[in-house]
MDTraj code that builds the backbone (N, CA, C; nanometers):
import mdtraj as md
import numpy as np

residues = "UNK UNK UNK UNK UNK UNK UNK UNK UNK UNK UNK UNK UNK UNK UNK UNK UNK UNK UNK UNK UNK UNK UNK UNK UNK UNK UNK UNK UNK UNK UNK UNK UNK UNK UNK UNK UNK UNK UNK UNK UNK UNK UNK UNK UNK UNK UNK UNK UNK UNK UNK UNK UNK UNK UNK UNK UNK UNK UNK UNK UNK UNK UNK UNK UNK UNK UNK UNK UNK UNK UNK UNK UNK UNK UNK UNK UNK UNK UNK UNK UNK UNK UNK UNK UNK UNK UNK UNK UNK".split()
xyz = np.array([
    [4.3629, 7.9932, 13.6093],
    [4.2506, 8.0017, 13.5180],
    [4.2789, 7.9142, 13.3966],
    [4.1870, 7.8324, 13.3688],
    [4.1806, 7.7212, 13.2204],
    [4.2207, 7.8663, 13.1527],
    [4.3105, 7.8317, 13.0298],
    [4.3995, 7.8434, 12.9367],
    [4.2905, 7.8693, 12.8268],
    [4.2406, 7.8172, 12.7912],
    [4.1296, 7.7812, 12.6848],
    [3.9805, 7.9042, 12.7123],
    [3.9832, 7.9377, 12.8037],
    [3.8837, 8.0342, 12.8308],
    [3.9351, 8.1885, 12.8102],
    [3.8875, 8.2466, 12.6893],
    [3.9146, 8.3830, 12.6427],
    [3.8179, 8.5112, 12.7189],
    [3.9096, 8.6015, 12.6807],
    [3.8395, 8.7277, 12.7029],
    [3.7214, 8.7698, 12.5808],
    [3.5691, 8.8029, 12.6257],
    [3.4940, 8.8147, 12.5439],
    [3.4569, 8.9497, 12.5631],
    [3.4719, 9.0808, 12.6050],
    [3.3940, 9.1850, 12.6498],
    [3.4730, 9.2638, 12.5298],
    [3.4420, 9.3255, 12.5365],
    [3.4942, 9.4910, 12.3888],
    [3.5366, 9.4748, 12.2979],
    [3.4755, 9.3404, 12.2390],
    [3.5468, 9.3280, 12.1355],
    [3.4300, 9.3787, 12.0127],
    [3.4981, 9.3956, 11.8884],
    [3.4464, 9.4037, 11.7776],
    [3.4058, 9.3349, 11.6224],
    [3.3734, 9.2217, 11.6197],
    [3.2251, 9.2365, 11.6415],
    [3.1994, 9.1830, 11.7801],
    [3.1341, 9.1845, 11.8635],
    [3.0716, 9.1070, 11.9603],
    [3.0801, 8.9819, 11.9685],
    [3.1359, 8.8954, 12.0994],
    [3.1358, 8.7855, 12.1213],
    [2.9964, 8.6952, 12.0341],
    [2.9780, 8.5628, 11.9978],
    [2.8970, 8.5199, 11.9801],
    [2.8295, 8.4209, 12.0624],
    [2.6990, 8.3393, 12.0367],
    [2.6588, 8.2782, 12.1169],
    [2.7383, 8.1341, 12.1368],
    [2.8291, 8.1267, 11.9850],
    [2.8852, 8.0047, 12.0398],
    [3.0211, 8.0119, 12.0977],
    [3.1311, 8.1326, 12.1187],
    [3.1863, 8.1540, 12.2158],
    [3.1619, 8.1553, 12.3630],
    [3.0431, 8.2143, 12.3553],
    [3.0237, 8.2411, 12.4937],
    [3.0179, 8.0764, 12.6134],
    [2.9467, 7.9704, 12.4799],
    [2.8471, 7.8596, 12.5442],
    [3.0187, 7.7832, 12.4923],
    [3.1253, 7.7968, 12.4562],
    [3.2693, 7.7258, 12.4340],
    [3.2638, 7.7560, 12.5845],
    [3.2916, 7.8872, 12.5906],
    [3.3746, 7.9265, 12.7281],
    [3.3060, 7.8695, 12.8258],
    [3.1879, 7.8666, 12.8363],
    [3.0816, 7.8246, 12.9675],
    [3.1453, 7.6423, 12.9506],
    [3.1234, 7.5831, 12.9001],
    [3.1352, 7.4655, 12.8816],
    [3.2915, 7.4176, 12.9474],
    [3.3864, 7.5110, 12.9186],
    [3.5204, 7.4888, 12.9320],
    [3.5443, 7.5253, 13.0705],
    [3.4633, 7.6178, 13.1601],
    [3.4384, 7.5837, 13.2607],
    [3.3800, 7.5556, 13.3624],
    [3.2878, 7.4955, 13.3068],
    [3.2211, 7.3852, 13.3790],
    [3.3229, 7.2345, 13.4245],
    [3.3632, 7.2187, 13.2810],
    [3.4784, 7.0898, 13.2906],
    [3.5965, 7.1219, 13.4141],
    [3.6451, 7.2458, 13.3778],
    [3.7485, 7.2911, 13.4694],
    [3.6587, 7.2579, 13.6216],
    [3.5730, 7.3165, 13.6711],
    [3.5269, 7.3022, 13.7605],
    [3.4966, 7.1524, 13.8257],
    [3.4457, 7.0523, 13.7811],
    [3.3214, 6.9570, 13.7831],
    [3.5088, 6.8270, 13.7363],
    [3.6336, 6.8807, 13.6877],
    [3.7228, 6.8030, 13.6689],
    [3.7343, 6.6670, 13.5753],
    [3.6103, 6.7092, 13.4861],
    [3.5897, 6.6053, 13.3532],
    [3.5620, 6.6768, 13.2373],
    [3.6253, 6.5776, 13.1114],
    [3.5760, 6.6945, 12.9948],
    [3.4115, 6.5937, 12.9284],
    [3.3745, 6.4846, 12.9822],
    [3.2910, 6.4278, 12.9778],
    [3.2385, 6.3902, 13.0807],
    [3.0718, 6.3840, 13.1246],
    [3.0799, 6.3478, 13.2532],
    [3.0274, 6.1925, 13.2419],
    [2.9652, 6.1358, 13.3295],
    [2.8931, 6.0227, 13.3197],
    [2.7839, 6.0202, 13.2893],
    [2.6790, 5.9317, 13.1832],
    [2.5558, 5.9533, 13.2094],
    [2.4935, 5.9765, 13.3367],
    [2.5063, 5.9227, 13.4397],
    [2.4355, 6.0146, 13.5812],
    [2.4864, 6.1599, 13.5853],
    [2.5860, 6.1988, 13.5109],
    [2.6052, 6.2917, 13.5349],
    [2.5770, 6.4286, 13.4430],
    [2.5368, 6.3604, 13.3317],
    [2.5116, 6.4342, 13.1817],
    [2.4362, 6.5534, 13.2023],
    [2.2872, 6.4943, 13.2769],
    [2.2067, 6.6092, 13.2915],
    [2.2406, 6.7106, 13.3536],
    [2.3089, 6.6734, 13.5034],
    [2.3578, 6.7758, 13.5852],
    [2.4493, 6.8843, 13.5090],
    [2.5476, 6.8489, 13.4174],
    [2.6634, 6.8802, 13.3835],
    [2.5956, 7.0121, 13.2502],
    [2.5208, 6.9130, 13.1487],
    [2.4420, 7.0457, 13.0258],
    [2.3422, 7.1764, 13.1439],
    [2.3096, 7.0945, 13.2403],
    [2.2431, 7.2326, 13.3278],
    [2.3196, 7.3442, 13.3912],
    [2.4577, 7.3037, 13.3768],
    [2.4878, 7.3595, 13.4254],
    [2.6141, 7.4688, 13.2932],
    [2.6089, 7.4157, 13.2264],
    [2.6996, 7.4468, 13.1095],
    [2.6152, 7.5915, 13.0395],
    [2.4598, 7.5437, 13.0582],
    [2.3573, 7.6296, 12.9804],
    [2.3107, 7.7692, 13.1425],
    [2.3412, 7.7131, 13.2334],
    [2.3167, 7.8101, 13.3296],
    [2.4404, 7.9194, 13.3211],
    [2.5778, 7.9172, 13.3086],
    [2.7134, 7.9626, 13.2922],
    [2.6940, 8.0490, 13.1734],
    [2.6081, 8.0395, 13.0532],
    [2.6279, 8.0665, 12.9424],
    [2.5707, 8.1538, 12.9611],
    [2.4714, 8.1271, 13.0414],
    [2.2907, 8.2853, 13.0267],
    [2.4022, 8.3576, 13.1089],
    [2.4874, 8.3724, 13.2048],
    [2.4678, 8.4395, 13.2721],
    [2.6418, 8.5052, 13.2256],
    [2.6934, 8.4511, 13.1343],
    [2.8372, 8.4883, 13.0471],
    [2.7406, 8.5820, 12.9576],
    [2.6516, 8.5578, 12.8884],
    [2.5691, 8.6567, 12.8258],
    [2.4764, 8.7838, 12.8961],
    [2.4499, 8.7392, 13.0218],
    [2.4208, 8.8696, 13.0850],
    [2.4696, 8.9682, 13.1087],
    [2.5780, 8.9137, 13.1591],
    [2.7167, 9.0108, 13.2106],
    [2.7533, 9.0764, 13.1064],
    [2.8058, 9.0211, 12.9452],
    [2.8293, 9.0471, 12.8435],
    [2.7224, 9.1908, 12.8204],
    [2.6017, 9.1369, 12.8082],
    [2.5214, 9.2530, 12.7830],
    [2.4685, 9.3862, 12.8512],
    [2.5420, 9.4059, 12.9645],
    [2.4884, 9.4721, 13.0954],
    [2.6950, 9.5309, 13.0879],
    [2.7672, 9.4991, 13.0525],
    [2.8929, 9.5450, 13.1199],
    [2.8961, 9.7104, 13.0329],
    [2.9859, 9.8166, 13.0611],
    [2.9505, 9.9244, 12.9807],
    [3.1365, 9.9442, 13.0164],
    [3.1983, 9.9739, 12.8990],
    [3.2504, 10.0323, 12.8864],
    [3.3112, 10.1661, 12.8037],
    [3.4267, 10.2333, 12.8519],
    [3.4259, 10.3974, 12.7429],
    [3.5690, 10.3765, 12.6300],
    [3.6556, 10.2211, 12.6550],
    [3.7511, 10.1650, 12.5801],
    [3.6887, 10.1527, 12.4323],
    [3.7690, 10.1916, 12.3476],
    [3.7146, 10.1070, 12.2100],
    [3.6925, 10.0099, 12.2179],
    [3.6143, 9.9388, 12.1145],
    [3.6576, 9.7900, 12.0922],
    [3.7525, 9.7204, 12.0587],
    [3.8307, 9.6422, 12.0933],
    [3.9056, 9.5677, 12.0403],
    [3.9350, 9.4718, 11.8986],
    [4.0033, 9.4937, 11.8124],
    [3.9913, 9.4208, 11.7114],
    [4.0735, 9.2887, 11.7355],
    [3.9668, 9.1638, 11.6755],
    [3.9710, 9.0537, 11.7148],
    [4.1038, 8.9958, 11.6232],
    [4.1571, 9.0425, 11.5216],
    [4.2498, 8.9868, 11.4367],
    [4.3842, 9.0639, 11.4810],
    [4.3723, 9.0978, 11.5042],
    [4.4714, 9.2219, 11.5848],
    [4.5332, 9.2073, 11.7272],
    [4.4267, 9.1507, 11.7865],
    [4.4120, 9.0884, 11.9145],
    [4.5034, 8.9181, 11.9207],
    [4.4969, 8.8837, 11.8015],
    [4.5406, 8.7637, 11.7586],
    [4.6683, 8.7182, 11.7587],
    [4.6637, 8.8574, 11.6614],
    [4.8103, 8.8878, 11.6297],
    [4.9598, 8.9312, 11.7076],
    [4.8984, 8.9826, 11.8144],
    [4.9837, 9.0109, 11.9439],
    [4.9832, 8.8965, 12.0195],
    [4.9021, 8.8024, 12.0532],
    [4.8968, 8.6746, 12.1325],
    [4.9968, 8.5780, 12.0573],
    [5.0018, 8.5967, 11.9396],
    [5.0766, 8.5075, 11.8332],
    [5.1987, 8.5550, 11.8709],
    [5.2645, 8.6810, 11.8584],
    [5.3689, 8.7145, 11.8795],
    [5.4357, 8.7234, 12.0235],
    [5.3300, 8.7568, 12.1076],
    [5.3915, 8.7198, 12.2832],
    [5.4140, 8.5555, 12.2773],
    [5.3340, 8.4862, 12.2234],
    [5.3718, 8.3188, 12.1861],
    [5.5050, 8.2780, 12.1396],
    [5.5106, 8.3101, 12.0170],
    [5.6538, 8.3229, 11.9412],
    [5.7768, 8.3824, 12.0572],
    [5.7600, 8.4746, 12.0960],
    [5.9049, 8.5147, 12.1589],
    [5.8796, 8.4716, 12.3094],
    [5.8150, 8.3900, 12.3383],
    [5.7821, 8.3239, 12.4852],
    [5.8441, 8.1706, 12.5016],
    [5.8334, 8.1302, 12.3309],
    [5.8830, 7.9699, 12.3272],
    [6.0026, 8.0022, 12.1913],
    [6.0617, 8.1133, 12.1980],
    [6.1726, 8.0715, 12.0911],
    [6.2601, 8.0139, 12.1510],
    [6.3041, 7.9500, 12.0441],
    [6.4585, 7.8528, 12.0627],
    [6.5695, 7.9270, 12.1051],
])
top = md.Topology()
chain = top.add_chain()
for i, resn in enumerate(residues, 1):
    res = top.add_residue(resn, chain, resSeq=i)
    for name in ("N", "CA", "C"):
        top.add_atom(name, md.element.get_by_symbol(name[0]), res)
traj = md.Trajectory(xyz[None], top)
């Protein structure tokens, strides 16, 4: 799984629309194996970036869970630190 594509569900505040349309975008590229496509390919590529997104937002809005939310700075903060002791010297 692209690296760059986060977890968006329980969190607090709520994912936004421009996370959601990062993540859609990031894999589309992953998929399609360009981070730019060609003009022949432009149109295909935003249709498909904006189709990924509605449906990262559907899911988003339809998923139910009974977990708290997650706090996003907090959430950060542990990724930072599994980082740190993953690449210490």
């Amino acid at each position: 799984m692209c690296r760059n594509i986060r977890t968006l569900h329980n969190f607090d505040p709520p994912a936004t629309r421009e996370e959601t349309h990062a993540s859609a975008l990031q894999y589309v590229r992953k998929i399609s194996g360009s981070t730019k496509p060609s003009q022949a390919n432009a149109e295909a590529f935003g249709e498909a970036v904006e189709a990924v997104d509605a449906a990262t937002r559907k899911l988003l809005d339809h998923l139910v869970t009974t977990a708290p939310p997650k706090n996003r700075e907090v959430e950060a903060a542990k990724a930072k630190a599994r980082s740190e002791q993953r690449f210490a010297a």
